[in-house]
RONU-370934 format. One record per residue (C-alpha): residue number from 1; residue in three letters; z, y, x. Coordinates in steps of 0.02 Angstrom, whole numbers, plus 50000, padded with zeros to 5 digits. Each point is the difference from the previous one (the first is absolute). Layout:
BEGIN
PT   resi   resn      pz      py      px
PT    NUM    ala       Z       Y       X
...
This chain:
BEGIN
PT   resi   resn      pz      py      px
PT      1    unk   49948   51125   47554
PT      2    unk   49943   49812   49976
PT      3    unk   50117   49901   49883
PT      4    unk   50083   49827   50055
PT      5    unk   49965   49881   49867
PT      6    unk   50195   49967   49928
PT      7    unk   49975   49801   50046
PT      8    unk   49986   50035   50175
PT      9    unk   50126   50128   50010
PT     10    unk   50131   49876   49931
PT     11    unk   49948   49856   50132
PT     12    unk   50041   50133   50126
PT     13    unk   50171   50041   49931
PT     14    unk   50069   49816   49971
PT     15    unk   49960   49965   50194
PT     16    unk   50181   50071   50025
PT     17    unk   50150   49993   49900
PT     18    unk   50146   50123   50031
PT     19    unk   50160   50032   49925
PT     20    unk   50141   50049   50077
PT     21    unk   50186   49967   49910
PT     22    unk   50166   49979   50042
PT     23    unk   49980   50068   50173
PT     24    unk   49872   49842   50062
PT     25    unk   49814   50034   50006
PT     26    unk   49901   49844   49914
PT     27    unk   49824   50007   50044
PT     28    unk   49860   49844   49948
PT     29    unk   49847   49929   50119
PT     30    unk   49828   50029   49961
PT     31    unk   50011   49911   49815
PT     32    unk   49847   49886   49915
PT     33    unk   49837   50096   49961
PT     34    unk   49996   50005   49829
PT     35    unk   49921   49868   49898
PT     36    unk   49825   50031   49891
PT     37    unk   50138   49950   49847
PT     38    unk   50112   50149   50041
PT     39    unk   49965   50123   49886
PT     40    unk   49987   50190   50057
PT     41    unk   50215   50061   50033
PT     42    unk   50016   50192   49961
PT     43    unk   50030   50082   50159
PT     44    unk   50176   50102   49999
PT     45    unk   50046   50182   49940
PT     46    unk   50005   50034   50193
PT     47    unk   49816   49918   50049
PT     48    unk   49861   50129   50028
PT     49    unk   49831   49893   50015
PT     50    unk   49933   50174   50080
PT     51    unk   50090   49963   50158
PT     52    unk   49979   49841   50127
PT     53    unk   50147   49942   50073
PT     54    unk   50013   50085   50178
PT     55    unk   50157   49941   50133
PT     56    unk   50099   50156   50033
PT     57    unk   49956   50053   50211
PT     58    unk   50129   49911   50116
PT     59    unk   50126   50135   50058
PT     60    unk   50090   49959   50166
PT     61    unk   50134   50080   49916
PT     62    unk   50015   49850   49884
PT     63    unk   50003   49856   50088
PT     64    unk   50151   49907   50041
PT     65    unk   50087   50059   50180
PT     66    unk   50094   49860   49992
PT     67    unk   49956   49828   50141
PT     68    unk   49980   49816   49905
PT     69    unk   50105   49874   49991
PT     70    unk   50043   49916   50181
PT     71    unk   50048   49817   49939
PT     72    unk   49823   49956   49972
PT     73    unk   50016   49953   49813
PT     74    unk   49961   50146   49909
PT     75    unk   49836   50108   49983
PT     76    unk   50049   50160   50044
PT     77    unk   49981   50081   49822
PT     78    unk   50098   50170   49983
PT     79    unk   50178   49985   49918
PT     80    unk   49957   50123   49881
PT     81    unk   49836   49949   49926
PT     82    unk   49910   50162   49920
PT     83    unk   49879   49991   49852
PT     84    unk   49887   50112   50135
PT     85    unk   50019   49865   50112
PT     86    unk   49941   49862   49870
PT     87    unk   49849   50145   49962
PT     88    unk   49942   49981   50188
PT     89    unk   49953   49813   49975
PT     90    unk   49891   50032   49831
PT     91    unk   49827   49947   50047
PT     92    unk   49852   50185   49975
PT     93    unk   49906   49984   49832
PT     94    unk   49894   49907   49977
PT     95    unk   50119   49870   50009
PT     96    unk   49897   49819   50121
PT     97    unk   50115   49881   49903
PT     98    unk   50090   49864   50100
PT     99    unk   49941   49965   50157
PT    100    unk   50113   49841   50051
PT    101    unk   49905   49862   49919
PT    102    unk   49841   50074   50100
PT    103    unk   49926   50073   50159
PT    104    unk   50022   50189   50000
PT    105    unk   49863   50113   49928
PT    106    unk   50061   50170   50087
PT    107    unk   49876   50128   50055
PT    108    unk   49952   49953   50191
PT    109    unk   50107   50110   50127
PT    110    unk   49955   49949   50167
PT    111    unk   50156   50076   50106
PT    112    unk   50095   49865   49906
PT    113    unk   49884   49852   50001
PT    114    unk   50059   49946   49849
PT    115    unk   49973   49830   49902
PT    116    unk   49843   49993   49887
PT    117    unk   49950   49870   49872
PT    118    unk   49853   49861   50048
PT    119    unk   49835   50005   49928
PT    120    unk   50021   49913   49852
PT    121    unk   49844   49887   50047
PT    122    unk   50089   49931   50142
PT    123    unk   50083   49850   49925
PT    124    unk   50089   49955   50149
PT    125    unk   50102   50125   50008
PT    126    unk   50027   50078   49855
PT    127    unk   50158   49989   49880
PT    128    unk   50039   49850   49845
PT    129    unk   49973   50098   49843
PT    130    unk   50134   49882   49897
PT    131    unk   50169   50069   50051
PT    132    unk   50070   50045   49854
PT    133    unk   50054   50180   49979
PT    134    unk   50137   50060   50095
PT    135    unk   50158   50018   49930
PT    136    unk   50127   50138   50044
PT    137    unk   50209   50023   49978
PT    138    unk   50093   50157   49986
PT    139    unk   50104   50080   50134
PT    140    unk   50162   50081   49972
PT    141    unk   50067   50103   50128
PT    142    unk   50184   50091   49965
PT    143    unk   50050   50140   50105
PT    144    unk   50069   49961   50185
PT    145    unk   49926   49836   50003
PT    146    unk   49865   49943   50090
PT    147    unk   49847   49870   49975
PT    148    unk   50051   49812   50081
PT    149    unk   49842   49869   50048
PT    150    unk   50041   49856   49881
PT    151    unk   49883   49875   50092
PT    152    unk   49996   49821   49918
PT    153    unk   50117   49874   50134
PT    154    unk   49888   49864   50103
PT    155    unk   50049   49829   49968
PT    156    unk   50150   49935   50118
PT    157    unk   49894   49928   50172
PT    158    unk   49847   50057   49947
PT    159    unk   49902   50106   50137
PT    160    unk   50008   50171   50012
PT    161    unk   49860   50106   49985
PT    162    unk   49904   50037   50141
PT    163    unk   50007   50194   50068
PT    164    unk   49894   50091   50078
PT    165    unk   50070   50120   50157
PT    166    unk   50005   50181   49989
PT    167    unk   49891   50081   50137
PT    168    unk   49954   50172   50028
PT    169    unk   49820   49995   49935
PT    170    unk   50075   49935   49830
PT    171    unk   49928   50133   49858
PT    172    unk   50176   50100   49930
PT    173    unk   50099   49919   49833
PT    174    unk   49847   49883   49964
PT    175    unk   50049   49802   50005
PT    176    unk   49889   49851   49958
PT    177    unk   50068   49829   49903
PT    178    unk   49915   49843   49991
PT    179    unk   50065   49914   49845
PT    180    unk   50049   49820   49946
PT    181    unk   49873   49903   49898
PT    182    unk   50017   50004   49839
PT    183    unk   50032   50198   49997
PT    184    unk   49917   50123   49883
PT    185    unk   49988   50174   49958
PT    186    unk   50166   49993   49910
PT    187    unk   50074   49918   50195
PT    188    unk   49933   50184   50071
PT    189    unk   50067   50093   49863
PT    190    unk   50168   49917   50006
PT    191    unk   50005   50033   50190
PT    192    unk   49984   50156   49987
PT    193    unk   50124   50070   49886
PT    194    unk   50131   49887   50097
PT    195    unk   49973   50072   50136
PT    196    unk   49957   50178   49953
PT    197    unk   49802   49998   50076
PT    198    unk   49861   50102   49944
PT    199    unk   49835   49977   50015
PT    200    unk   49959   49849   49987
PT    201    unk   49803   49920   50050
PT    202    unk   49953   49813   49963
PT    203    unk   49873   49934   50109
PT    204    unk   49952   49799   49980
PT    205    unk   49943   49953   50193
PT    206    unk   49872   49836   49985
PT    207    unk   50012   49976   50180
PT    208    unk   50191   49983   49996
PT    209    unk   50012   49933   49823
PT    210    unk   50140   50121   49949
PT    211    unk   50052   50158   49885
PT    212    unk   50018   50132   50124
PT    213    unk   50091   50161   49919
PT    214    unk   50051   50172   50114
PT    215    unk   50141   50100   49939
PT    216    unk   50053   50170   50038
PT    217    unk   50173   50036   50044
PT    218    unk   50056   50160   49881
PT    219    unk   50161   50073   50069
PT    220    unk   50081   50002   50172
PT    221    unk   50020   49812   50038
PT    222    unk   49915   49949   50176
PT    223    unk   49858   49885   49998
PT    224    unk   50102   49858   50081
PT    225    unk   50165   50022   49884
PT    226    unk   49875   49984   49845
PT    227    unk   49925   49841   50101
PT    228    unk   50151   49909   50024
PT    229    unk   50070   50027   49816
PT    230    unk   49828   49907   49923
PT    231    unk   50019   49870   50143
PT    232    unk   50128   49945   49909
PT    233    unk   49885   49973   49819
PT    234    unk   49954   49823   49967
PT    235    unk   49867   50070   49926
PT    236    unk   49926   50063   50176
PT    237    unk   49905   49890   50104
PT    238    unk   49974   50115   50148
PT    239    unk   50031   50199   50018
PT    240    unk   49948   50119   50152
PT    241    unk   49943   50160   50021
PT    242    unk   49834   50076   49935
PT    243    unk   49935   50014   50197
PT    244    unk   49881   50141   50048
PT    245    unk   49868   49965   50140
PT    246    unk   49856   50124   50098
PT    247    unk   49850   49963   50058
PT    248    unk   50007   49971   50197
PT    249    unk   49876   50132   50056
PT    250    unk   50028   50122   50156
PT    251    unk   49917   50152   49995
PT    252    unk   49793   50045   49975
PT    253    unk   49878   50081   50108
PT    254    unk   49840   50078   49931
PT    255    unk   49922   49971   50181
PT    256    unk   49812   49897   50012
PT    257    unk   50035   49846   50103
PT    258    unk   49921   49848   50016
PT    259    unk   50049   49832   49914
PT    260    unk   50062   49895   50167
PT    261    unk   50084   49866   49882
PT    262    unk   49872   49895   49954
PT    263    unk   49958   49968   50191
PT    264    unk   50200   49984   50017
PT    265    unk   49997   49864   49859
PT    266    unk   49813   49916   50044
PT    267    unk   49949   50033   49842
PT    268    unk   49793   49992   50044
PT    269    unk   50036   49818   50036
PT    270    unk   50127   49958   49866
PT    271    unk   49862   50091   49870
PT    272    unk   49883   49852   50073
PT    273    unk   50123   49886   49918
PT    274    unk   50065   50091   49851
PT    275    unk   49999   50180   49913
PT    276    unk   50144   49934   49869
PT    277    unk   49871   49966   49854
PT    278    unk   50091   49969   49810
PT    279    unk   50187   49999   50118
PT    280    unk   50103   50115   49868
PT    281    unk   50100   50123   50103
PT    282    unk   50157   50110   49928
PT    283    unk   50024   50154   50044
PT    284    unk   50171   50042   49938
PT    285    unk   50019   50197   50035
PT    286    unk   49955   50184   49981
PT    287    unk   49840   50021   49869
PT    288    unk   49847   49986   50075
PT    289    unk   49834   50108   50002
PT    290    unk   49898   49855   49922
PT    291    unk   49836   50123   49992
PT    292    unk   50003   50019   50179
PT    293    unk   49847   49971   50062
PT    294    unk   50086   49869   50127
PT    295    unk   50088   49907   49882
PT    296    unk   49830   49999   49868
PT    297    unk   50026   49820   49916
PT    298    unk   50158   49946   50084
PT    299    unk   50110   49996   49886
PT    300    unk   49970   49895   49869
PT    301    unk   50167   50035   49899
PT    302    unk   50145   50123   49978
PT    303    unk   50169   50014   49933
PT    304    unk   50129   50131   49983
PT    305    unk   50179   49922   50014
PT    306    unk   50052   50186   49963
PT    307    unk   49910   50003   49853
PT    308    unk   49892   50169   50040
PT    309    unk   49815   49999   49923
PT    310    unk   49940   50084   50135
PT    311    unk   50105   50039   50139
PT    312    unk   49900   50131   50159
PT    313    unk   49944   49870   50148
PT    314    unk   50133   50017   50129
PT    315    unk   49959   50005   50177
PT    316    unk   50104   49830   50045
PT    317    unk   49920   49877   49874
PT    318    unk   49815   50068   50057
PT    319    unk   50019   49972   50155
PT    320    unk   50078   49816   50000
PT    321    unk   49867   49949   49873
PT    322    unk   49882   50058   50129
PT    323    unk   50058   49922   50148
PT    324    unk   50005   49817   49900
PT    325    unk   49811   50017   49908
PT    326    unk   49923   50167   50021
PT    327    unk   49787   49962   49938
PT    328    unk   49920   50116   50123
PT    329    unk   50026   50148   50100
PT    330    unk   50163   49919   50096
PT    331    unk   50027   49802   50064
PT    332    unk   50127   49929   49911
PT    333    unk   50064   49839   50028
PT    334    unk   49939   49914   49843
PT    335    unk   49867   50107   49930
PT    336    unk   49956   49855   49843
PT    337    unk   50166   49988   49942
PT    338    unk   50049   50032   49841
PT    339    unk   50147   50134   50010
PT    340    unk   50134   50006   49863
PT    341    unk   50068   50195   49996
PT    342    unk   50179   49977   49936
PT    343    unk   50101   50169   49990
PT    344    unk   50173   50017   50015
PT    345    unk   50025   50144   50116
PT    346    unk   49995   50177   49983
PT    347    unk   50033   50150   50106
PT    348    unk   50167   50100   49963
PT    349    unk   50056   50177   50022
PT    350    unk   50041   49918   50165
PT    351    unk   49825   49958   50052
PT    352    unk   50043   49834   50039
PT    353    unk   49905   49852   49878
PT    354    unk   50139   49904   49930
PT    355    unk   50038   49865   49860
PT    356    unk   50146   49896   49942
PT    357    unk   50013   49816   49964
PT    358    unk   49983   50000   49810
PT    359    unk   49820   50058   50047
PT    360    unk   49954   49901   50119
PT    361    unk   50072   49832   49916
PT    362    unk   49874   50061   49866
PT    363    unk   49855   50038   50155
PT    364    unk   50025   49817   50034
PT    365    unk   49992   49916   49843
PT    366    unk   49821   50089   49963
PT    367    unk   49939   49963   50162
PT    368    unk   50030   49800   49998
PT    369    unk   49961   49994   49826
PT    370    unk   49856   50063   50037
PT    371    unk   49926   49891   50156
PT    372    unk   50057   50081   50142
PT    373    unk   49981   49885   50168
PT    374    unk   50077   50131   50094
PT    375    unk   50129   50132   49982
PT    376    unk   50015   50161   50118
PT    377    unk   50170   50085   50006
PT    378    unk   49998   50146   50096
PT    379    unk   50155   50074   49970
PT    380    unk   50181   49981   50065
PT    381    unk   50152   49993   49916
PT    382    unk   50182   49917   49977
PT    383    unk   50063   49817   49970
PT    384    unk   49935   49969   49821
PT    385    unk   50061   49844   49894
PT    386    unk   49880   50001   49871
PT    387    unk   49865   50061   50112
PT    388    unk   50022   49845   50117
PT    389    unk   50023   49899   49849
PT    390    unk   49819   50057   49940
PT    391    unk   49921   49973   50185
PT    392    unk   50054   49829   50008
PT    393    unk   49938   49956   49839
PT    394    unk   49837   50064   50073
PT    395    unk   50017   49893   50139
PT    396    unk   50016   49870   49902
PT    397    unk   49837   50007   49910
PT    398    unk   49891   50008   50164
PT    399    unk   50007   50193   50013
PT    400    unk   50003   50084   50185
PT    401    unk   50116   50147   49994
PT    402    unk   49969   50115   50135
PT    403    unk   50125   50169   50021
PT    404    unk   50021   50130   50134
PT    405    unk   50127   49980   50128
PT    406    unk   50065   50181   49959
PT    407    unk   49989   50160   50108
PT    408    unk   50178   50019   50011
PT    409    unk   50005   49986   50210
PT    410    unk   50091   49882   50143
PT    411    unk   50175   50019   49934
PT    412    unk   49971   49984   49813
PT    413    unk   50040   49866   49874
PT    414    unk   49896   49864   49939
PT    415    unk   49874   50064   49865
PT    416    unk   49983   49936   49831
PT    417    unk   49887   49893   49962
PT    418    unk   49911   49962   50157
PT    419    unk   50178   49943   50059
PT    420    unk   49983   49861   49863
PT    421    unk   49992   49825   50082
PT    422    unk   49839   49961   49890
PT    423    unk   49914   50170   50040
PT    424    unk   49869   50030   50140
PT    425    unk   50065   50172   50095
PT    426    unk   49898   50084   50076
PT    427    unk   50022   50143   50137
PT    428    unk   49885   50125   50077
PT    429    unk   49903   50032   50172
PT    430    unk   49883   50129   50071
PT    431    unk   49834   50027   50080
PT    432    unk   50071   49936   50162
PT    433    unk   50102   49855   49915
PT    434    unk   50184   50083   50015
PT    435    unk   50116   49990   49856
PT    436    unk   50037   50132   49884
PT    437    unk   50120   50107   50064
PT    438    unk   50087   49999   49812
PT    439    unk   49981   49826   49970
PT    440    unk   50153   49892   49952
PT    441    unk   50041   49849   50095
PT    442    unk   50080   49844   49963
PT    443    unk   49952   49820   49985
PT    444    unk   49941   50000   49857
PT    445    unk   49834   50100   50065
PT    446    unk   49852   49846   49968
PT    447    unk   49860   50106   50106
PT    448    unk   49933   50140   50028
PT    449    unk   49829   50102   49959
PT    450    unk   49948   50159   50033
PT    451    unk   50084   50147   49905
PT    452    unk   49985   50153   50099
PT    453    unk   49876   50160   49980
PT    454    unk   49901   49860   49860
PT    455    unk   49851   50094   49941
PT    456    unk   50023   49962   49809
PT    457    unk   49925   50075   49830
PT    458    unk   50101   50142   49926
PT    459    unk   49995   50061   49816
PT    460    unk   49838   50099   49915
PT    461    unk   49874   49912   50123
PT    462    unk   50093   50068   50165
PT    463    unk   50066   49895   50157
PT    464    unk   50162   50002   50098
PT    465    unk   50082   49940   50152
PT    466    unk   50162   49895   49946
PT    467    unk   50114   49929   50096
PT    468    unk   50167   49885   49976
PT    469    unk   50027   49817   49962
PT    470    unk   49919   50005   49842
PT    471    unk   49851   50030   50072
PT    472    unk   50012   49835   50110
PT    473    unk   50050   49904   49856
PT    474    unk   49828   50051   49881
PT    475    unk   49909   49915   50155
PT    476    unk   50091   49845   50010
PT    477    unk   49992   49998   49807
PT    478    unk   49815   50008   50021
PT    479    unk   50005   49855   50133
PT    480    unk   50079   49894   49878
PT    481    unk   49862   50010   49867
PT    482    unk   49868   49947   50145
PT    483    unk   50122   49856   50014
PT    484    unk   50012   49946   49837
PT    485    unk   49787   50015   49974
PT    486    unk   49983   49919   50124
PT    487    unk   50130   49840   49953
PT    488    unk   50074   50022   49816
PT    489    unk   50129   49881   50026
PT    490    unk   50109   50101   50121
PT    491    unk   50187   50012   49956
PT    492    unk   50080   50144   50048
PT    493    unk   50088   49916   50122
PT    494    unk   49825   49952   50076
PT    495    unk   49952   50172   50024
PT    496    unk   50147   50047   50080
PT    497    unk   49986   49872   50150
PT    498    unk   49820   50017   50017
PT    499    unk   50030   50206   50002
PT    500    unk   50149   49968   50136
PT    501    unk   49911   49874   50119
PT    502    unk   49824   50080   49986
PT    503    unk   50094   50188   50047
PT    504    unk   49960   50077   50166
PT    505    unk   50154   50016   50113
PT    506    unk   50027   50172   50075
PT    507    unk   50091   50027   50174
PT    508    unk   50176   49967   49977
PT    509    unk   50055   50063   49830
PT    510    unk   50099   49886   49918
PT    511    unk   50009   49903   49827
PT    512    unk   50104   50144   49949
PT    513    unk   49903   50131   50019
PT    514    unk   49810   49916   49984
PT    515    unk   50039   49831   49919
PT    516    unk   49886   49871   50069
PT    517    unk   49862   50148   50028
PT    518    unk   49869   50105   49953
PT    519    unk   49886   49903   49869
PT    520    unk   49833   49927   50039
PT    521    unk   49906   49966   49850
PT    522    unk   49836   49901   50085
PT    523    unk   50139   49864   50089
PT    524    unk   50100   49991   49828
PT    525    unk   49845   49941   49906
PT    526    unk   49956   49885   50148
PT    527    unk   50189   49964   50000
């Protein structure tokens, strides 16, 4: 039986503090690691260094029956707190230390698509180191009571905080806060005992210039109770829900057919012109099979906003890094670019590639920090503050963001964020020019490209037939990098008009359903 060193044993035991007296159970926060100074404390009669602490299994048969609190202001904590119930929230030996004052370092699990740190080279995004350490206040909870928010009062006709709607594709008890300047570690720490959060993750966004931190909500309070109360926090700038998003793909067909969208999009002529050479493209998605043959010496960097090593290429990713600058095998629309493989998706239990705004706020921030002309979004999901936030200070620096339309058919609503007023949407067509039967419509729709039964490359060297709007958007991506060879100096704005009067018009579809057409890449750089 291996021996833990008596040190260590103690730094596990003074993480929690328990006594119960007089009827009211008193239990501390995590407290300060102890200092090199501290001398070695003998461990008590009842300590057995032999055994690691281990949280007792959760019994249905002990948790509270009883509903929370209706009026909003309390968490939802059982009236009669147990000392099991207290055991249930000690962290598994080893014990990570405090995780507030930095991104988390948990084990990957990619059916939750959790936060992970940055790299620590990437100064743009990565966390101050000077905060000092956090400090923590005891709770004291007496029998029949409950735990109140105590958030700190705004200012009399100052603004409220800005809050984010709940929507259906908002990921369960998770929240995101955008803090006022001046806030620290101590700010999150504070926040979250006063209103009774767990979980907190700190994330510094360069492109927004802001502390970012997601909390999880513990007990039985909804996700829009828990937003309202910190709404109410001077120290909260904005607060919203931690959105989740998929990747706007319809289903695939292992069947050989020919690649009709190049003639579709004139790309023999536009390659005349330009092939996208030293145009930085983002691929924000799914990981991608960068050994495929197709994609040899595409990509010419990578990051991981889920912070995996080495995540299995995904099906989605491969193929919209082939359509925009497969090197041989396949046309792509801008076979010299210089890709930019940004994951922040991953397939669920659900089979569905999905990711959440805290990851793609970080997909973003690595991606203009590091060059990218052009962004490719193929992915729908809800209204996102931050999100938009993040795209218009894209915008704003001369990078074209292009996003599918969605595939969420005639009657559905807008997708987020091709619905955003700075983003290029794009929806998809066939082999004989019709629309995709699932595509959304709305006016937001810029143009159209093709999207349906796309030959495209597939993980482990394989191809695949792919069809939805995220398809048509990796080809208008690619159309943009010819643009931007070919004339540096195009804003974003620039590449939308020339895309929309250069577009082919088809029959009598409307702006709704087409935009101003299908793309023509050839007239766009003659544009």
């Amino acid at each position: 039986m291996m021996t833990m060193p008596m040190r260590s044993t103690m730094m596990a035991c003074r993480r929690f503090v328990i006594l119960v007296a007089s009827g009211a159970l008193l239990f501390a926060a995590p407290a300060f690691a102890q200092s090199r100074n501290d001398g070695p404390r003998e461990p008590s009669s009842n300590s057995n260094p032999d055994t690691p602490n281990t949280p007792p299994k959760d019994d249905p048969k002990d948790r509270d029956p009883r509903p929370p609190s209706s009026d909003g202001s309390s968490v939802g904590l059982p009236d009669a707190v147990t000392v099991l119930d207290i055991l249930r929230r000690l962290p598994k030996w080893p014990p990570r230390g405090d995780s507030s004052d930095e991104d988390d370092k948990s084990p990957p699990d990619r059916t939750d698509l959790p936060d992970r740190p940055v790299p620590q080279n990437d100064p743009q995004t990565s966390d101050t180191s000077d905060d000092p350490p956090p400090r923590r206040r005891v709770v004291v909870i007496p029998p029949g009571q409950r735990f109140t928010p105590t958030p700190t009062p705004r200012p009399q006709g100052s603004a409220p905080a800005i809050v984010g709607a709940i929507t259906p594709q908002a990921r369960d008890r998770e929240v995101l806060v955008t803090l006022q300047a001046g806030s620290d570690a101590n700010t999150v720490n504070e926040l979250s005992q006063a209103f009774g959060l767990d979980g907190q993750t700190l994330y510094t966004s360069s492109l927004l210039g802001v502390r970012v931190v997601r909390f999880r909500i513990p007990d039985a309070r909804s996700t829009a109770d828990v937003l309202q109360q910190l709404s109410g926090d001077a120290r909260v700038e904005t607060v919203q829900p931690n959105n989740e998003f998929i990747a706007s793909q319809g289903a695939a067909r292992p069947l050989p057919v020919p690649q009709y969208a190049p003639d579709k999009l004139q790309l023999s002529e536009a390659h005349k012109i330009a092939r996208g050479v030293r145009v930085k493209v983002a691929i924000i998605d799914t990981a991608m099979d960068t050994r495929h043959p197709a994609l040899a010496g595409a990509v010419s960097d990578t990051f991981d906003a889920l912070g995996e090593t080495k995540p299995e290429p995904e099906l989605h990713g491969t193929a919209i890094a082939g359509i925009v600058g497969a090197r041989e095998a396949l046309t792509s629309v801008a076979p010299a670019s210089n890709m930019l493989a940004v994951r922040a998706f991953a397939t669920t239990g659900t089979g569905a590639a999905r990711s959440h705004t805290m990851a793609l706020l970080k997909a973003m921030d690595w991606s203009v920090a590091s060059g990218a002309r052009v962004i490719n979004m193929s992915f729908a999901g809800p209204l996102d503050p931050l999100l938009g936030q993040a795209i218009d200070a894209a915008v704003a620096q001369g990078i074209v963001v292009i996003a599918a339309a969605g595939n969420g058919g005639p009657s559905a609503k807008p997708a987020y964020p091709g619905a955003h007023p700075k983003v290029i949407a794009v929806t998809a067509t066939d082999t004989s020019d019709a629309l995709f039967a699932q595509s959304n419509r709305g006016d937001y729709i810029a143009v159209a490209a093709p999207g349906v039964d796309i030959i495209a490359a597939a993980p482990n060297g394989a191809y695949d037939i792919s069809s939805g709007t995220s398809m048509a958007a990796a080809h208008v991506s690619g159309v943009a990098a010819l643009m931007l060879e070919r004339d540096p100096k195009l804003s974003p704005d620039d590449i939308r008009k020339r895309l929309k009067e250069s577009a082919r018009k088809v029959g009598r579809t409307t702006s709704n359903e087409m935009g101003a057409g299908i793309v023509d890449a050839a007239a766009a750089l003659e544009n």
